[in-house]
C-alpha positions as CSV (number, residue, x, y, z in Angstrom):
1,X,-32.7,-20.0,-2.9
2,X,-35.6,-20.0,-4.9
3,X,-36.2,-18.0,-8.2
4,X,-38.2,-15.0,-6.2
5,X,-35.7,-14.8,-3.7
6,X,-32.8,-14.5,-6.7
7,X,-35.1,-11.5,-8.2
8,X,-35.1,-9.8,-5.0
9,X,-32.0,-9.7,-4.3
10,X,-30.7,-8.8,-8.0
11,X,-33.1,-5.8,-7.4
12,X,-31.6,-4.4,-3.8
13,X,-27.9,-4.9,-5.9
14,X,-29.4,-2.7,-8.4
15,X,-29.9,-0.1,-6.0
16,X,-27.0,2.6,-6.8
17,X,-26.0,5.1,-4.3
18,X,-25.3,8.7,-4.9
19,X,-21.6,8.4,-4.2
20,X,-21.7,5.1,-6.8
21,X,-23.7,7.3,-9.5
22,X,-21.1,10.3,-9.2
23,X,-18.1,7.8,-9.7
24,X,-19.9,5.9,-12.6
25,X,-20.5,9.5,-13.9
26,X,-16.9,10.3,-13.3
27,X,-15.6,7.2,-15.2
28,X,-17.4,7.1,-18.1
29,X,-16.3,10.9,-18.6
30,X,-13.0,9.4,-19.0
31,X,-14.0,6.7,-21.4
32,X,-15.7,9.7,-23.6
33,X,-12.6,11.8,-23.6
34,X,-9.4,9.4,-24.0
35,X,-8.0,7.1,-26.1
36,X,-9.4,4.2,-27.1
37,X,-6.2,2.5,-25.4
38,X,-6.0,4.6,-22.1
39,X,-5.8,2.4,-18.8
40,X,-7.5,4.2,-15.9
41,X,-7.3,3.0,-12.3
42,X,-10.3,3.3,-9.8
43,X,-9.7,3.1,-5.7
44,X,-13.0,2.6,-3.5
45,X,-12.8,0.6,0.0
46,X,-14.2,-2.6,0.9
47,X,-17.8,-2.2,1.1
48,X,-17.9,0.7,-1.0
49,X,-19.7,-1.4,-3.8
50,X,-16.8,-2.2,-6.6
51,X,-18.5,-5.0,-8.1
52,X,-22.0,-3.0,-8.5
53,X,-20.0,-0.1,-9.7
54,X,-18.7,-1.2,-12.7
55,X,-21.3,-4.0,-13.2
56,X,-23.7,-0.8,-13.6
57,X,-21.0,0.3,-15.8
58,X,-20.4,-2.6,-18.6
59,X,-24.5,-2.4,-18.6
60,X,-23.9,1.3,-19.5
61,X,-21.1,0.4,-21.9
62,X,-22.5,-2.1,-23.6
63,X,-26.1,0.3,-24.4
64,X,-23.9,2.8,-26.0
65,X,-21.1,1.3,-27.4
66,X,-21.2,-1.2,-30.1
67,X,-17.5,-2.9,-28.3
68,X,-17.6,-5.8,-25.7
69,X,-16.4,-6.3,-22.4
70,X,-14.1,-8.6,-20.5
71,X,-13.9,-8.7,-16.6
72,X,-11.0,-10.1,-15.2
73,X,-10.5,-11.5,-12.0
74,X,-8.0,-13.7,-10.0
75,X,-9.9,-16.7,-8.3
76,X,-12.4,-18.6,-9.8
77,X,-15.0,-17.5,-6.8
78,X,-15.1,-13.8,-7.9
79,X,-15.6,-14.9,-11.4
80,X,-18.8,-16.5,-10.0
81,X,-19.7,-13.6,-8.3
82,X,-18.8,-11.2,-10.7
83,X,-21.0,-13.4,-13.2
84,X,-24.2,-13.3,-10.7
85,X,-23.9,-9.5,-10.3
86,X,-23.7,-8.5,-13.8
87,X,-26.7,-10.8,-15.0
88,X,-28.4,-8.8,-11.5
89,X,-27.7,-5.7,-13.9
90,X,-29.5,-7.4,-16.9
91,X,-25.7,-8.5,-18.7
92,X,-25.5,-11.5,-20.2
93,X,-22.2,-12.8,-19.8
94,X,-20.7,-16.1,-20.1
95,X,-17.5,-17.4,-17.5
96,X,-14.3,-18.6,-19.6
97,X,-13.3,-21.2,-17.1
98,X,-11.0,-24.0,-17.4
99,X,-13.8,-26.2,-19.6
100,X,-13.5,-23.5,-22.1
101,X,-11.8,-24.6,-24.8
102,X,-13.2,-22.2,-27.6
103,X,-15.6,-19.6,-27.9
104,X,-17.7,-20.8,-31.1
105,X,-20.7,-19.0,-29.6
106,X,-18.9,-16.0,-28.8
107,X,-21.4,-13.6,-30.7
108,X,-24.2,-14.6,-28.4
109,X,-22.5,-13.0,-25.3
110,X,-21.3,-9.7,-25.3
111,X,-19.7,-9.7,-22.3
112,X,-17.3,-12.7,-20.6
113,X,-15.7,-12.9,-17.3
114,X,-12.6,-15.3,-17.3
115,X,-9.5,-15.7,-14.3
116,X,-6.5,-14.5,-15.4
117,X,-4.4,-17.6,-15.9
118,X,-7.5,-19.4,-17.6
119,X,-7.6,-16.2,-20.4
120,X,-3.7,-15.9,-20.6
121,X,-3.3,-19.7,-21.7
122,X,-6.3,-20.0,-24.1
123,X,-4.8,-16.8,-25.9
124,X,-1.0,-18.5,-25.9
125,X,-2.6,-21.7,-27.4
126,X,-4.8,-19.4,-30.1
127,X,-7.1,-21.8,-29.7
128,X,-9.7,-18.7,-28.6
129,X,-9.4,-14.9,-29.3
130,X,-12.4,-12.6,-28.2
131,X,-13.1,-10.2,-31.0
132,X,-13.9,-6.6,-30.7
133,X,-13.2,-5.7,-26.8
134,X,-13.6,-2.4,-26.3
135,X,-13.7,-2.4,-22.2
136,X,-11.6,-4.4,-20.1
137,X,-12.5,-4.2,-16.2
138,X,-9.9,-5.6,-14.0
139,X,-10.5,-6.3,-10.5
140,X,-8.4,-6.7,-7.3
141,X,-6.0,-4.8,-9.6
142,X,-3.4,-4.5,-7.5
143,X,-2.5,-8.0,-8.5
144,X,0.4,-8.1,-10.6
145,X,-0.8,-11.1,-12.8
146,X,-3.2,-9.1,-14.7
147,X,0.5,-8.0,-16.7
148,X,0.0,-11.0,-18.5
149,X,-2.7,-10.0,-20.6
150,X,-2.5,-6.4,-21.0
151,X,-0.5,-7.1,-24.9
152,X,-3.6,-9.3,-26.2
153,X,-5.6,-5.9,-25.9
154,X,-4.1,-3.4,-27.0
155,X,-6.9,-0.8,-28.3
156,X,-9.1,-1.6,-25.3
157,X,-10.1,1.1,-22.4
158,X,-8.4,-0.6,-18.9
159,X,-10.5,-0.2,-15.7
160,X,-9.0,-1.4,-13.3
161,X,-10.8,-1.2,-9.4
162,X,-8.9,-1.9,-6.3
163,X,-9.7,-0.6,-2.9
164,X,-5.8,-0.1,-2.3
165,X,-3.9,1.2,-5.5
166,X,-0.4,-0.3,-4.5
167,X,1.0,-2.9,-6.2
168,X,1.4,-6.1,-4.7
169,X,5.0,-6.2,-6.4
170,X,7.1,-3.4,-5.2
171,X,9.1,-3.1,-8.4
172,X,6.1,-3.2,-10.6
173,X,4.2,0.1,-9.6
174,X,1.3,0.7,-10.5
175,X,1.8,4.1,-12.2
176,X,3.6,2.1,-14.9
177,X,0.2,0.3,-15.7
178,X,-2.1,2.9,-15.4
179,X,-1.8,6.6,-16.5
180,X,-4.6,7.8,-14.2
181,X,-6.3,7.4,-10.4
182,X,-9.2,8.0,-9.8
183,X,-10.3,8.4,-6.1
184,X,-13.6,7.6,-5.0
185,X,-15.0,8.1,-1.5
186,X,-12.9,7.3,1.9
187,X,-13.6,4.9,4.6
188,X,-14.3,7.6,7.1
189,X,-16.5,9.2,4.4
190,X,-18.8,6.3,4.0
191,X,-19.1,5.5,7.7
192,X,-20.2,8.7,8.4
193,X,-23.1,8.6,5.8
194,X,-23.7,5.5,7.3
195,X,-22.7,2.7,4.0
196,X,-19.7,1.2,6.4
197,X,-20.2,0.4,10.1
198,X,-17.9,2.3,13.0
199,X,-14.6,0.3,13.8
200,X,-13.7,-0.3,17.2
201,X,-9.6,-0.8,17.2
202,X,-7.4,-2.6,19.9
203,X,-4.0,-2.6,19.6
204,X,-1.5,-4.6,21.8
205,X,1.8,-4.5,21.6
206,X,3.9,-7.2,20.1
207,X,7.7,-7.7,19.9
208,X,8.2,-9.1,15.9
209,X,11.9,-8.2,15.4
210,X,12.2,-12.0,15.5
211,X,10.4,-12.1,12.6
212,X,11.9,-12.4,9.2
213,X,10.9,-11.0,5.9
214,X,10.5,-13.0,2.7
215,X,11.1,-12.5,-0.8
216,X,8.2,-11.3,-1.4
217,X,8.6,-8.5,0.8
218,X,6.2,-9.8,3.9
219,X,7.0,-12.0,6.8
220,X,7.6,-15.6,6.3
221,X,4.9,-18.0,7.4
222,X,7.9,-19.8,9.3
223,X,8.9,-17.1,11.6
224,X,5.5,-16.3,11.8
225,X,4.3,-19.7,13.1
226,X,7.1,-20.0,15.8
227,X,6.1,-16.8,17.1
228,X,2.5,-16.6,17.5
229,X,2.2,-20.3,18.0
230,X,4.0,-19.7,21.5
231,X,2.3,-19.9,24.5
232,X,2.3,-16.0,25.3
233,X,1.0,-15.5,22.1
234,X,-1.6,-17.9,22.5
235,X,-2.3,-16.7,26.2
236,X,-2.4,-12.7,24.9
237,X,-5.2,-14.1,21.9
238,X,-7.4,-15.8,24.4
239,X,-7.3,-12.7,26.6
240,X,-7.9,-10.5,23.7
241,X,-10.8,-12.5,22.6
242,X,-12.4,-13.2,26.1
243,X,-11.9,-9.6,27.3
244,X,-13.3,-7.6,23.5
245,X,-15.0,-10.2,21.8
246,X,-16.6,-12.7,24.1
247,X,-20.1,-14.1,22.6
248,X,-19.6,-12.2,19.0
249,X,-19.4,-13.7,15.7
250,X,-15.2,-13.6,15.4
251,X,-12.6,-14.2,12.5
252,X,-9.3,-14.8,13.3
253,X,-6.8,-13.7,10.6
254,X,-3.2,-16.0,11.1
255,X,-0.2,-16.1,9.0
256,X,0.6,-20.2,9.3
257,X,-1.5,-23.0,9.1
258,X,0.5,-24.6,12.4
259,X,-0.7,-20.9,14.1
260,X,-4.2,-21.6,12.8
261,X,-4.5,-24.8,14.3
262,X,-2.6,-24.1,17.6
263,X,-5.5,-20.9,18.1
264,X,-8.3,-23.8,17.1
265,X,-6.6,-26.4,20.6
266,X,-5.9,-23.6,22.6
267,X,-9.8,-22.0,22.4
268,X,-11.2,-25.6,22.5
269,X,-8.8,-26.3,25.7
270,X,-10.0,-23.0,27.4
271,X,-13.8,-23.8,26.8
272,X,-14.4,-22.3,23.8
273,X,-16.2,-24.9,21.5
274,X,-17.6,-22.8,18.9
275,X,-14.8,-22.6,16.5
276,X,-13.7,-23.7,13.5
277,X,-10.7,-24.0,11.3
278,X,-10.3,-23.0,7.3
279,X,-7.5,-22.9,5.0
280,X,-7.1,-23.7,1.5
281,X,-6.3,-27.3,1.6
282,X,-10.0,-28.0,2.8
283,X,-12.0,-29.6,0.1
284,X,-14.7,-26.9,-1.5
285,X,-17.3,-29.0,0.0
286,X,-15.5,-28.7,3.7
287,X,-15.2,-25.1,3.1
288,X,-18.8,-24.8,2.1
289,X,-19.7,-26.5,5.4
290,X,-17.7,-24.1,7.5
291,X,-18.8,-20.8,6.3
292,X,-22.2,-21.9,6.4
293,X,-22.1,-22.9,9.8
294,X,-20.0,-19.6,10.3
295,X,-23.1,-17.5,8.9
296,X,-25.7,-19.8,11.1
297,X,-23.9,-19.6,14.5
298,X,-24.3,-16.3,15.9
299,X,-21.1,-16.7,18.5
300,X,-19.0,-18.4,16.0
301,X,-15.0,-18.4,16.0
302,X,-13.5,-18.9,12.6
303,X,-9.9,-19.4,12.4
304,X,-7.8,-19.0,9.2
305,X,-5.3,-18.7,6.9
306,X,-5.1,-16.3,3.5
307,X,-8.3,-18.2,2.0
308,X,-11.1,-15.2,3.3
309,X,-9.0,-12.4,2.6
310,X,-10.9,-11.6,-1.2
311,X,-14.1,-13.3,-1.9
312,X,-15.6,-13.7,0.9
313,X,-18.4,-11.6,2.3
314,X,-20.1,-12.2,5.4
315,X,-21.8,-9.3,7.1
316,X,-22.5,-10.6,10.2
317,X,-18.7,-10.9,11.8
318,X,-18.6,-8.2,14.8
319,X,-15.0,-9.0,15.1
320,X,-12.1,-9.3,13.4
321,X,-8.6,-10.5,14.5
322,X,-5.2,-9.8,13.3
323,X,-3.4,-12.5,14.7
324,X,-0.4,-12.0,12.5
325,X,1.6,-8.8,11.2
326,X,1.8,-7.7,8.0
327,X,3.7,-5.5,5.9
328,X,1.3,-5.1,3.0
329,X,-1.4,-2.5,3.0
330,X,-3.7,-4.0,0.8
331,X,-3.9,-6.9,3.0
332,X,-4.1,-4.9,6.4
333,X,-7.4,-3.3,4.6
334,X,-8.6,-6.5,3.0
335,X,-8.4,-8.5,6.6
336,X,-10.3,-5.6,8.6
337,X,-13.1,-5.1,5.2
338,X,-14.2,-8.7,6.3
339,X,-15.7,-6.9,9.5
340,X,-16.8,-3.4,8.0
341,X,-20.2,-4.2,6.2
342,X,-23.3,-2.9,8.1
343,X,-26.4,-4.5,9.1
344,X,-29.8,-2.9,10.7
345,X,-28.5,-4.6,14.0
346,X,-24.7,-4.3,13.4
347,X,-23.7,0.1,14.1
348,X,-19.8,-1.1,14.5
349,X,-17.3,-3.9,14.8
350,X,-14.0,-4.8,16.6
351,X,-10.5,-4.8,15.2
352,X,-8.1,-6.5,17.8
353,X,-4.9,-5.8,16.2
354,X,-2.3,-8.6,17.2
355,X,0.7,-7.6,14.9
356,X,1.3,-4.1,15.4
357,X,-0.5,-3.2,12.0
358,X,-2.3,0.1,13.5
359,X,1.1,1.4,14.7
360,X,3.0,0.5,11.1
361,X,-0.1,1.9,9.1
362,X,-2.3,3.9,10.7
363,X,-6.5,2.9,12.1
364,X,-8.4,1.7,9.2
365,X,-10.4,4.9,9.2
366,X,-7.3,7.4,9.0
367,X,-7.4,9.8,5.7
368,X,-4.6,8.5,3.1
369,X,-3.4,10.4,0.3
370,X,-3.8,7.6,-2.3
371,X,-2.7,9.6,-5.5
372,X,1.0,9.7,-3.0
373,X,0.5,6.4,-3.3
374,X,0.3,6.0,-6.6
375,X,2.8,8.5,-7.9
376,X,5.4,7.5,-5.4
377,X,5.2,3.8,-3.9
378,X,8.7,4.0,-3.4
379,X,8.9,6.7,-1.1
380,X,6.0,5.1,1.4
381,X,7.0,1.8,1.8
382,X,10.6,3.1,2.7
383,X,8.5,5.8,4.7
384,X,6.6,2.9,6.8
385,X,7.8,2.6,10.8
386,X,9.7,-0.7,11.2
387,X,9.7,-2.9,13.9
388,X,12.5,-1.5,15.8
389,X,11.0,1.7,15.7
390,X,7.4,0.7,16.5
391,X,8.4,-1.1,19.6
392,X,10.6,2.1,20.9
393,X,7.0,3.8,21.5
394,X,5.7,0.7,23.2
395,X,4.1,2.3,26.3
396,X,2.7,-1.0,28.3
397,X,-0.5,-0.5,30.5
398,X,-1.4,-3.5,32.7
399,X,-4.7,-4.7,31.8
400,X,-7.4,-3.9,34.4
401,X,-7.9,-8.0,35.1
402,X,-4.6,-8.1,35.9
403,X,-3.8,-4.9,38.2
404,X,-6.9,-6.4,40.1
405,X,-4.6,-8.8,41.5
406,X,-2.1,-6.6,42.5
407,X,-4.7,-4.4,44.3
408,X,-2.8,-4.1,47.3
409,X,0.2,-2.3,45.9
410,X,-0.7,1.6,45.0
411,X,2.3,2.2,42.6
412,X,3.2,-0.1,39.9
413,X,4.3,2.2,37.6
414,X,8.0,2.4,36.8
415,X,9.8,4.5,34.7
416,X,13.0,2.8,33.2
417,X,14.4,6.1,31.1
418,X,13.8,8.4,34.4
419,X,15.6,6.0,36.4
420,X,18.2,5.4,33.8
421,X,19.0,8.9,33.5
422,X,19.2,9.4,36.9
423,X,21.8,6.5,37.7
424,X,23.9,8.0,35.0
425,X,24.0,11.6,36.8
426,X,25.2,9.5,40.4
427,X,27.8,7.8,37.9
428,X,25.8,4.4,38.6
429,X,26.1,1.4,36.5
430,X,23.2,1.2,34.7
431,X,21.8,-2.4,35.7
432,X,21.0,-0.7,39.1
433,X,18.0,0.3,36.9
434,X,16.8,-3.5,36.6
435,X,17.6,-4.2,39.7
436,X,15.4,-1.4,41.4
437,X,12.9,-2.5,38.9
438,X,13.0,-6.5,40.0
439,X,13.0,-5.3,43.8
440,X,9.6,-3.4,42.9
441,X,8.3,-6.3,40.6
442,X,9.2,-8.9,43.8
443,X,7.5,-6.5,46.5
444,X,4.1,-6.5,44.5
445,X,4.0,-10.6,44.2
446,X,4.6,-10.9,47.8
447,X,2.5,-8.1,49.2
448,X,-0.6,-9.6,47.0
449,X,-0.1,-13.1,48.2
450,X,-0.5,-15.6,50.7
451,X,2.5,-17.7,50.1
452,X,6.0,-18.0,48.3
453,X,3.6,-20.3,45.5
454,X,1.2,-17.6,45.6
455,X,3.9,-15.1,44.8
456,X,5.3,-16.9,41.7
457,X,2.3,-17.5,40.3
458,X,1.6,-14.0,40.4
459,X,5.0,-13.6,38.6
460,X,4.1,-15.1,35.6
461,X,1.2,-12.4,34.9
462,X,3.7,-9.7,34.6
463,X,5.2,-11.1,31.2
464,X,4.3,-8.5,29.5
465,X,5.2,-5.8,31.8
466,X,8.9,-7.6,32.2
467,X,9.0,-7.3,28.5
468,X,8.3,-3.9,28.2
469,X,11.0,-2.9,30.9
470,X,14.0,-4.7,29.6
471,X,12.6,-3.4,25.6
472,X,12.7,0.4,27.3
473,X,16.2,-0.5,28.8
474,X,17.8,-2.1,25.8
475,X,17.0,1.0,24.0
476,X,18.3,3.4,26.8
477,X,22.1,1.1,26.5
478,X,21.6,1.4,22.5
479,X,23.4,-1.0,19.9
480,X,22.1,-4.3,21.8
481,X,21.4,-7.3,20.3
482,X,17.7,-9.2,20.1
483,X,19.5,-12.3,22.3
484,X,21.0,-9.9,24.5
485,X,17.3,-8.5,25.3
486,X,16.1,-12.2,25.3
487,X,19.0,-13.0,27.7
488,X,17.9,-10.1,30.0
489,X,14.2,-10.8,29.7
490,X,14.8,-14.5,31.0
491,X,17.7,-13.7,33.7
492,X,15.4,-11.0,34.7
493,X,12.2,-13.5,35.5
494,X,14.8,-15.7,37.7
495,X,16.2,-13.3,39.4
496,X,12.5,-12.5,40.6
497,X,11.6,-15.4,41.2
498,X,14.9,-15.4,44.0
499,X,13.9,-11.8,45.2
500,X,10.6,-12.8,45.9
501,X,11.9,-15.7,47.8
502,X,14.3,-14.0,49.7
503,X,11.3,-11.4,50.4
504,X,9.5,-14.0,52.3
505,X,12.3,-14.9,54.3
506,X,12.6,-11.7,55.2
507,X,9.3,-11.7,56.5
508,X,9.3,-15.1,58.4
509,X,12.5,-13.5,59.9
């Protein structure tokens, strides 16, 4: 990029919006009127502008106030970033990186930007203390890391900016950090004044009760892996992708570098050759490559893993995939931010939601009362729909492509609590409800084929309906087991597969 190029750009970052200015406005009201030692907490979304925000503001600061600044971040890619924006906003600034040792020229710079770790253990060695802070901003706040460091200032103003102000730790809240939220602008608020682009979401259902949750309150990668790297789950991602997002620039959000790679064979073996694999054991030089090619191919597929969740801003992806499920908020909104910035050519984008995050937390552009949030972290988490309940209100709908091949049945509907309740008023045993469902499932494979191996084949594309049926029965019996639904789900498929045999007996008879 050459030096004109660099100017012009610091000048369109310089550009502040009116929404920006009012929050700037709002925050350095608070720096006026409280302690010197008061930590304030600032939520804007993913696109909203963070970084310009308080970049504007340690400019600000640092013209009034005789005190320096330290920015914090977590990776050393947003200290780079964070670095290039501020000098955009005429701050010198100078990154505390692993090679720094000790700050003899410290009173040349008045503001620094270090990572975490690298600040905590040049302060434990005292081999470098920054003198005089009077502002530190903390970004991605919502990382509970930043802890570490809070004691080495402890007359300094605390900003920290996080688009979602729950912690990452449940038992570290963020209340106990922070004395204050401030709430900038909503997602739905900056779409509509046109600063975010329109989201698009598709949800499909997905059974995760096989899915375990780790330590760290999220599902493990390993249960993760052996779920979406099956072949359904594979299958319902292609379909997803060739029905929503064929020719667009896509990213592909997994939880398991085995998942990542199995989505990478299985779009090469159905034709798909534009795509790509990332995760964080590529070398920064292979990473380099990839987003570059990423940002140059227009119908690109990107699969990965964690690595483009923060730090990573491309503008140009029209859609992005949850192939995994998630039970943390900030990483629902950081996943779908990768898609939300808007271009001249670029009104909206595509969510496909693979993992049931829509259903657990709501679209990307519902209102949420973050100050709740805040105050009470407690009480939304345990206030979040589980699995169990999420996939009671599974209501399948057979995807156009597939009732086309079952064109010549008028009525596939079937509704398993009607027919349950009404085999329970004739004193019926209930599995008269699967079998009236298999004899319906068997009549529309024969009557939209041409043969017995016609039939079968057929069988296999109502997977998902079969799923939903036996999920809708299970929770009519109550107090079943997941391997008793499994059970049913596979002694359900053979059975159909010998009623549509028997079915074309019956008509050679």
């Amino acid at each position: 990029m050459s030096k004109k190029d660099i100017l012009l750009e610091y000048e369109e970052k310089k550009k502040l919006y009116g929404y920006q200015l009012g929050d700037i406005d709002s925050i350095f009201e608070k720096i006026e009127k409280s302690p010197s030692n008061y930590h304030l907490l600032y939520q804007l979304p993913t696109g909203g502008g963070k970084t310009v925000i308080f970049s504007e503001i340690t400019r600000k600061y640092l013209e009034k106030y005789n005190k320096k600044v330290v920015v914090l971040t977590h990776r050393i890619e947003l200290c780079k970033q964070t670095s290039k924006m501020l000098k955009g906003f005429d701050v010198k600034n100078k990154i505390i990186n692993s090679n720094i040792k000790e700050l003899p020229d410290q009173d040349e710079y008045s503001c620094f930007v270090a990572m975490v770790e690298t600040l905590k253990n040049r302060l434990n060695d005292e081999k470098l203390h920054i003198d005089n802070v009077g502002l530190l901003i903390i970004d991605e706040a919502h990382f509970n890391s930043f802890r570490k460091l809070f004691h080495a200032f402890k007359n300094t103003f605390f900003l920290g900016v996080t688009a979602t102000p729950l912690s990452s730790n449940i038992k570290l809240p963020m209340k106990e950090n922070y004395q204050e939220l401030l709430v900038g602008s909503s997602i739905a608020t900056l779409i509509d004044k046109g600063y975010l682009a329109k989201a698009k979401t598709i949800s499909y259902d997905v059974g995760l009760t096989s899915l375990k949750v780790g330590i760290n309150g999220d599902y493990t990668v390993k249960s993760s892996d052996e779920l979406y790297s099956n072949m359904l789950m594979q299958e319902k991602l292609i379909q997803a992708y060739s029905t929503h997002s064929f020719g667009k620039k896509t990213l592909i959000f997994n939880n398991g570098i085995q998942t990542s790679l199995h989505v990478l064979d299985t779009f090469k073996e159905a034709g798909y050759e534009n795509i790509k694999h990332l995760d964080n054991t590529n070398t920064n030089e292979e990473r380099k490559e990839i987003l570059k090619w990423f940002k140059e191919t227009p119908d690109a597929i990107l699969t990965s893993v964690g690595i483009l969740t923060t730090g990573f801003d491309e503008p140009t992806v029209e859609t992005v995939i949850l192939n995994r499920a998630t039970k943390s908020l900030t990483l629902y909104f950081q996943m779908i931010g990768r898609g939300s910035r808007k271009l001249p050519h670029k009104e909206e984008f595509t969510i496909i939601d693979l993992g049931n995050n829509a259903a657990r937390f709501g679209l990307w552009t519902d209102k949420i009362d973050w100050q709740h949030i805040f105050k009470y972290p407690d009480q939304y988490i345990h206030n979040l729909k589980g699995d169990v309940e999420i996939e009671m209100h599974f209501s399948y709908k057979m995807p156009p492509e597939i009732r086309a091949k079952f064109n010549q049945t008028l009525e596939i509907d079937f509704d398993v609590e009607s027919e349950y309740k009404l085999a329970l008023s004739k004193n019926l045993r209930p599995k008269v409800v699967l079998d009236k469902s298999l004899d319906q499932h068997a009549t529309m494979c024969v009557e939209n084929s041409n043969s017995l191996y016609e039939a079968k084949i057929l069988s296999k594309l109502l997977v998902d309906d079969i799923e939903s049926r036996i999920r809708h029965y299970t929770n009519c019996l109550s107090n079943t087991t997941k391997n008793y639904r499994d059970w049913l789900i596979e002694d359900y498929k053979t059975k159909l597969l010998i009623g549509i045999g028997r079915k074309f007996r019956e008509l050679l008879d």
